[in-house]
N, C-alpha and C positions, 0 to 999 in steps of 0.2 A: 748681752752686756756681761764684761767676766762680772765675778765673783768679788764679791768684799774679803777680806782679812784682818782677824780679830786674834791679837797676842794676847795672850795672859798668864801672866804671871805669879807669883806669892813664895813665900818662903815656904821654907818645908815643913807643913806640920797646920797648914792654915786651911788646909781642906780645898784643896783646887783641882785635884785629881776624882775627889766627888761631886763637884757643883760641874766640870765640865762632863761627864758623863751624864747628869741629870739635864744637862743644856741640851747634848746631843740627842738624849731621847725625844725629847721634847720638840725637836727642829727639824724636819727632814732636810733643809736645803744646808742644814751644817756637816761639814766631812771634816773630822778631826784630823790633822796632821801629821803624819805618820812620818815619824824621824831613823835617818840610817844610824846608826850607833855601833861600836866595835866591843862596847862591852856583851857576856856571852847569854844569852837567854835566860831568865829567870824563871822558876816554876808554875805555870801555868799560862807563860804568855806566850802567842802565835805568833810567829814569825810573817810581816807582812800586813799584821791587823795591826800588833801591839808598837812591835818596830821592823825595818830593815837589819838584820844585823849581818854587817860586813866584816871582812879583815883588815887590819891595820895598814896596811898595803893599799886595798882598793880605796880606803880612804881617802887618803895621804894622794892617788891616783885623783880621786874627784876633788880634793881640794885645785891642786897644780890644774888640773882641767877647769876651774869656774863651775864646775858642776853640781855648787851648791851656793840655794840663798843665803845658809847662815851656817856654822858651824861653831862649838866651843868644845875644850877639856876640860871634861870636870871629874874628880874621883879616879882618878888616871883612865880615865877611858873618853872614846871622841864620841859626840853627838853635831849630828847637822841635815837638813831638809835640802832634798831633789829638788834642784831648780824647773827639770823636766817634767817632773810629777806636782808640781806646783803649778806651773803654767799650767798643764792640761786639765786639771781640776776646776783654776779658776774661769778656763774656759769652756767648760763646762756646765758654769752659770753656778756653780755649787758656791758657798761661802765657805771657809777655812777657818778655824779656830787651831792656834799655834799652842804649846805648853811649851814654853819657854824661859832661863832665869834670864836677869837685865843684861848682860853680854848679847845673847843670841837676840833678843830683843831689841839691841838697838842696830843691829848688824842688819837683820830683816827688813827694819822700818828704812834704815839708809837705801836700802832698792825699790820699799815699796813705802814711801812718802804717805801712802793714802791711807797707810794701813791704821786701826783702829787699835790702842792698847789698854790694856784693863788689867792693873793692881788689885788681889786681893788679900788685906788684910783681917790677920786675927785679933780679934777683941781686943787683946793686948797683950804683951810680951810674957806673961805668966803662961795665957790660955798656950801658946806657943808651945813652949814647954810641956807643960803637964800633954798637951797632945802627942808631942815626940817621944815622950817616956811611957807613954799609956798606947801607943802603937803592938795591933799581935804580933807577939816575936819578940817583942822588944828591942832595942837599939841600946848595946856595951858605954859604958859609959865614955869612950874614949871617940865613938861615932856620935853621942849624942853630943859631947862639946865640940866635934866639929860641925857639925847641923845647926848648933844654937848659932857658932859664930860667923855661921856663912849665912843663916837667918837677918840674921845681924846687917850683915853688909847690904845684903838686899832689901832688905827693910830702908838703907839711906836711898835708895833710885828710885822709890813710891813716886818723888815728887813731881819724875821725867814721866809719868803717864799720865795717857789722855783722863781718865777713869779711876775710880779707886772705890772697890767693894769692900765693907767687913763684913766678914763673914762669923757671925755670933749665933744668928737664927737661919738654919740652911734655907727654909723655903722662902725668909725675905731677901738674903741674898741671891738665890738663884732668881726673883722675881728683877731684882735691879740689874743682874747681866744680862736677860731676855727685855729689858725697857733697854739698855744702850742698844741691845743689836738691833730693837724694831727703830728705833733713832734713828741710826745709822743707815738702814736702808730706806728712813724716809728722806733723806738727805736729798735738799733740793738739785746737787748736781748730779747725782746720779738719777734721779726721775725724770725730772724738767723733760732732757732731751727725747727722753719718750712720751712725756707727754702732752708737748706742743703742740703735735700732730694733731692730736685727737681735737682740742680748741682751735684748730685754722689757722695758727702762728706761726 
């Protein structure tokens, strides 16, 4: 039976790039979604594990071909997920967890109806902040008013998901993204059909 699909989402600054890493250790049947993207490799991410990263061309190639479930522009640079590497994962029996904002998110869910989505929010609009500002490296003041504002906008589409975590204490959050997904796969329509057999029905 393929694979389930679990979106999720959150503004920037709310902690969803360490609760889904904490997810995926914790799950073997989870493979996190590995996105093509044109922007150019950052400092210490693998090519392949972290992202695809293509040229503006091949893109622009795989959009005109259908050859992606979802794509968006953000930051002037393209992100979007193999429809081919999609399929073959979920057939693989493996489940998917997508990092997606609500664009790419609702583009996904239009192909894949079934799919499972999960909002996480931060405490509240301060914690947001002081997390964006308190990032190693820091973020210019003129990226962090555009972070807050795009925060902002996605913060309004919480209400378009299945799911909604705050994320205040990480290990009770990550305890309620592991209760939705063992949910989801006790879903009586995806068991029933295999388990009729076994009771003679």
């Amino acid at each position: 039976m393929p694979g389930e699909i679990f979106i999720i989402s959150a503004p920037s600054g709310a902690g969803k790039s360490t609760l889904i890493r904490a997810l995926l250790q914790g799950d073997p049947r989870l493979r996190f979604s590995i996105s093509c993207t044109t922007r150019p490799p950052r400092p210490g991410e693998t090519p392949g594990q972290d992202y695809f990263f293509v040229s503006s061309q091949v893109f622009r190639e795989m959009i005109a071909g259908n050859l992606l479930v979802e794509w968006v522009e953000q930051f002037g640079h393209f992100y979007g997920t193999s429809r081919e590497w999609v399929e073959s994962t979920l057939a693989a029996d493996y489940d998917l967890v997508f990092d997606l904002e609500p664009r790419g998110a609702r583009r996904l869910r239009s192909q894949f109806p079934e799919a499972v989505s999960i909002f996480i929010l931060p405490p509240d609009p301060e914690a947001l902040e002081a997390r964006l500002s308190g990032r190693p490296g820091g973020l210019d003041a003129a990226e962090l008013v555009v972070r807050l504002e795009q925060g902002r906008r996605e913060l309004e589409a919480a209400g378009w998901y299945d799911f909604l975590v705050i994320n205040d204490e990480l290990p009770q959050a990550l305890a309620h993204l592991q209760a939705i997904i063992t949910a989801t796969r006790c879903r009586t329509a995806r068991l029933w059909p295999l388990l009729a057999p076994r009771y003679r029905l």
